[in-house]
C-alpha positions as a Markdown table, in Angstrom:
| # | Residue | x | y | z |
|---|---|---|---|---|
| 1 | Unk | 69.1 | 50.4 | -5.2 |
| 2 | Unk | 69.8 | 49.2 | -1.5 |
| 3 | Unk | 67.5 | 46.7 | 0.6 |
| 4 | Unk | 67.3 | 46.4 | 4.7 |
| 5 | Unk | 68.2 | 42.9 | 5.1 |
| 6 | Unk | 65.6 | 42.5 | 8.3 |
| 7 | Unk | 62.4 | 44.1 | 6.5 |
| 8 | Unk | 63.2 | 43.9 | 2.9 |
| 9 | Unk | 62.5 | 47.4 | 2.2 |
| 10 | Unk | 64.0 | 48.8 | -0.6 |
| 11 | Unk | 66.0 | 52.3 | -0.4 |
| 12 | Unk | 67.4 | 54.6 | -3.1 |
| 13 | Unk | 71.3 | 54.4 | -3.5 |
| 14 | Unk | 72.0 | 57.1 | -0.9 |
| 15 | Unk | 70.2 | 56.2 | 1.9 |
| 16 | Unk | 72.3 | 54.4 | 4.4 |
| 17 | Unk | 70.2 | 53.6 | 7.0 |
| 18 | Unk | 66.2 | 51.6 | 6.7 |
| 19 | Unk | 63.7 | 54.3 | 8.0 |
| 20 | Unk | 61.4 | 51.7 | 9.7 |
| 21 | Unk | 64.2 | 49.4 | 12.1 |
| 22 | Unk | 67.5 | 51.4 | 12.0 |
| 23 | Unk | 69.2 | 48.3 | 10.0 |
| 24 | Unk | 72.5 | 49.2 | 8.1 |
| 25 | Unk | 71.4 | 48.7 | 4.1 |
| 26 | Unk | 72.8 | 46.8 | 1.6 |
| 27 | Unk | 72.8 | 46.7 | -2.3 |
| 28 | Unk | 70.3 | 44.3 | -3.2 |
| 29 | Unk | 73.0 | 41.9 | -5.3 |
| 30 | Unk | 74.7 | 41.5 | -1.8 |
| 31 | Unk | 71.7 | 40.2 | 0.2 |
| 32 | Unk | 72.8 | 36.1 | 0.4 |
| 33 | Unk | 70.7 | 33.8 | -0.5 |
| 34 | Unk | 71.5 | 30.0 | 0.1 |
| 35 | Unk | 70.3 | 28.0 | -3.5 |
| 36 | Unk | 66.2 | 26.4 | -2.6 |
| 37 | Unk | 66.0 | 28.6 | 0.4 |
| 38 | Unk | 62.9 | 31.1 | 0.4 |
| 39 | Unk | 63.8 | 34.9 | 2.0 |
| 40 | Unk | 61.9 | 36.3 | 4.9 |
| 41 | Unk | 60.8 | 40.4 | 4.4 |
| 42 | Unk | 58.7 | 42.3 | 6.5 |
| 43 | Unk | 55.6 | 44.0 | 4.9 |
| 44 | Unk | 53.8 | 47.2 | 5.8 |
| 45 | Unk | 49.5 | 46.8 | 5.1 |
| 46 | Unk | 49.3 | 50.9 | 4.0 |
| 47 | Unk | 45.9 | 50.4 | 3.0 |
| 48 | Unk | 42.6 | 48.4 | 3.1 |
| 49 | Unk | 40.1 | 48.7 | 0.0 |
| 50 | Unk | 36.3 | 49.3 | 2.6 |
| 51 | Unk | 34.6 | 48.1 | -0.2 |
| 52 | Unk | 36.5 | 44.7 | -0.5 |
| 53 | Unk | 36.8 | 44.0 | 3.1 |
| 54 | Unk | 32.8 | 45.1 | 3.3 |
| 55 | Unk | 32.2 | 42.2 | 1.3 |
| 56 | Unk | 34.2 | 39.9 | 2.8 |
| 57 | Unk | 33.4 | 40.6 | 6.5 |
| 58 | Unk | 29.2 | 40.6 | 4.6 |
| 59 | Unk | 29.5 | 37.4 | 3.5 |
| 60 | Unk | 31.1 | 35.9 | 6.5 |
| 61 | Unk | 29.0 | 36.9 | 8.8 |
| 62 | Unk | 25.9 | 35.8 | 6.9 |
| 63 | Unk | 27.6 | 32.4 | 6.6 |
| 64 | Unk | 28.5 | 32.3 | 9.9 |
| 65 | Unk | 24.9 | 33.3 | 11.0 |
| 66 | Unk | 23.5 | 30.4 | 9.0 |
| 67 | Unk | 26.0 | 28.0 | 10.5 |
| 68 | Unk | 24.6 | 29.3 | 13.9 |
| 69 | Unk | 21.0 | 29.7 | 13.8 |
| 70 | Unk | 20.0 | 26.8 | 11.4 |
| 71 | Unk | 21.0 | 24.2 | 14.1 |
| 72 | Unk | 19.2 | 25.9 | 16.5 |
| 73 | Unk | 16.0 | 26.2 | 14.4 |
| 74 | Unk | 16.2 | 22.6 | 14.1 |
| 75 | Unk | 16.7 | 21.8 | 17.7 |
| 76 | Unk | 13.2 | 24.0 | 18.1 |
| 77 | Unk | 11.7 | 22.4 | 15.9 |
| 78 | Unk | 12.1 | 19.0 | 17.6 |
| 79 | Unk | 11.7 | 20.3 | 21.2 |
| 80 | Unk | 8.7 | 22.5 | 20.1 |
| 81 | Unk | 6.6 | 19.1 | 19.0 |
| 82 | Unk | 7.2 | 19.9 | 15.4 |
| 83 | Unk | 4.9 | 22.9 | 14.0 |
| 84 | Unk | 4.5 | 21.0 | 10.7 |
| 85 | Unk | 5.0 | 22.6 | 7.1 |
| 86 | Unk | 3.8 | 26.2 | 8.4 |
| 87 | Unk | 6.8 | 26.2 | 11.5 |
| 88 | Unk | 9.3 | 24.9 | 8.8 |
| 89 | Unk | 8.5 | 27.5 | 6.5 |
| 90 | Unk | 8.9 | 30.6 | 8.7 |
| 91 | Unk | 11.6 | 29.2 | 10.5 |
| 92 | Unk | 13.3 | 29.5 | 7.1 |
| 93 | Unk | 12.1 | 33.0 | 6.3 |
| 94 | Unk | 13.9 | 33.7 | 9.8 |
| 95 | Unk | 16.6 | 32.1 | 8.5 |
| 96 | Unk | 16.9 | 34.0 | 5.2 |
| 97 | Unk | 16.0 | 37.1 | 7.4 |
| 98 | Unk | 19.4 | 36.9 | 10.3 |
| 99 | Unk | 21.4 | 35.7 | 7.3 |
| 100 | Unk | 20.6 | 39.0 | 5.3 |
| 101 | Unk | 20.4 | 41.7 | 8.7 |
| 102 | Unk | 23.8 | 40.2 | 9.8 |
| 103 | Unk | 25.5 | 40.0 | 6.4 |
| 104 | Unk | 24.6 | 43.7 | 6.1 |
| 105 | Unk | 25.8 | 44.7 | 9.6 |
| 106 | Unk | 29.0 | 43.0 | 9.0 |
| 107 | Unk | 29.6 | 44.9 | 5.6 |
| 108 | Unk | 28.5 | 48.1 | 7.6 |
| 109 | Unk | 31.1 | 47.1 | 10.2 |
| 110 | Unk | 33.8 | 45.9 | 7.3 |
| 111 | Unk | 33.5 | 49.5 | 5.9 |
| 112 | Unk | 34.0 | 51.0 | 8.8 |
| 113 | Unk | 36.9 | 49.2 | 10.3 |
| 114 | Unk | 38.9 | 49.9 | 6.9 |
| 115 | Unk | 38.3 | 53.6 | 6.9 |
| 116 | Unk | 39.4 | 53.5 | 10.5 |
| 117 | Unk | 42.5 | 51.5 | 9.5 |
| 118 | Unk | 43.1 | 53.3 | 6.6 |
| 119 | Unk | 42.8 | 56.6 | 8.6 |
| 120 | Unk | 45.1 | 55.7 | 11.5 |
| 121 | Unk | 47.9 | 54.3 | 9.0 |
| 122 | Unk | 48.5 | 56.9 | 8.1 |
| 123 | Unk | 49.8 | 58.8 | 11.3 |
| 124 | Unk | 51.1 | 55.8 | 13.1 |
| 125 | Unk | 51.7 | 52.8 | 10.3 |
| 126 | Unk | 50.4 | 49.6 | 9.1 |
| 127 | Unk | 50.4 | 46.8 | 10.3 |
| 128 | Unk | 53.4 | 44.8 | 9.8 |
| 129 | Unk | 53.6 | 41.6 | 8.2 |
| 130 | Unk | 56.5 | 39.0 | 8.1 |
| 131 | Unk | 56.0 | 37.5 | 3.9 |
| 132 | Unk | 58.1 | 34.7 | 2.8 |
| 133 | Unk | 58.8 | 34.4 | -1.0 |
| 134 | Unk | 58.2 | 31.0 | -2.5 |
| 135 | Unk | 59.2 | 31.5 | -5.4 |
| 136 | Unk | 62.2 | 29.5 | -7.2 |
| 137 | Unk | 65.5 | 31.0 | -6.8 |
| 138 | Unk | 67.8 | 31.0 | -10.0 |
């Protein structure tokens, strides 16, 4: 087994040369590593679960929406001479409301952008990452 010492990728025996930077490869007992000190590889993102990143992009966006439009409810409230218990109550069903409509457009848009990803990666690449490994050297 060899390794490109720039990206970390690992290569059978008789490749000589990394496919994705051109580096010269090495056997992967030959890569130095000082004692306490972490190694640096490069990463390639091949593919993005829609369903995942769906839910996360959801979720933020209806948190993020409730960050946004609770404030201004409240400033409404106060400028608009306080509609009482009736005001309050549909100013949170509006609330509830943009919170649900935006988390759904965002986990619309989350599925969307990973099938777009996940459709492009595979004639041009991933994105590449730089991932540091923390864990204790022997």
């Amino acid at each position: 087994m060899k390794i490109c010492p720039y990206c970390g990728k690992e290569h059978p025996d008789e490749a000589s040369t990394c496919d994705l930077d051109g580096f010269a490869l090495q056997p992967v007992e030959s890569i130095p590593q000082e004692p306490g000190k972490s190694h640096t590889r490069w990463r390639e993102l091949i593919h993005i679960a829609p369903l995942r990143l769906g839910l996360i992009v959801g979720l933020t966006h209806a948190f993020l929406s409730l960050m946004i439009f609770v404030p201004m409810v409240l400033i409404a409230l106060l400028i608009g001479g306080g509609a009482g218990v009736p005001g309050l109550l549909g100013s949170g069903a509006i609330l509830v409301a943009f919170a649900v409509i935006y988390g759904l457009l965002g986990f619309i848009m989350g599925l969307i952008a990973a099938a777009v990803y996940n459709f492009a990666a595979r004639f041009i690449g991933g994105i590449q990452v730089e991932v540091r490994d923390l864990s204790p050297v022997a």
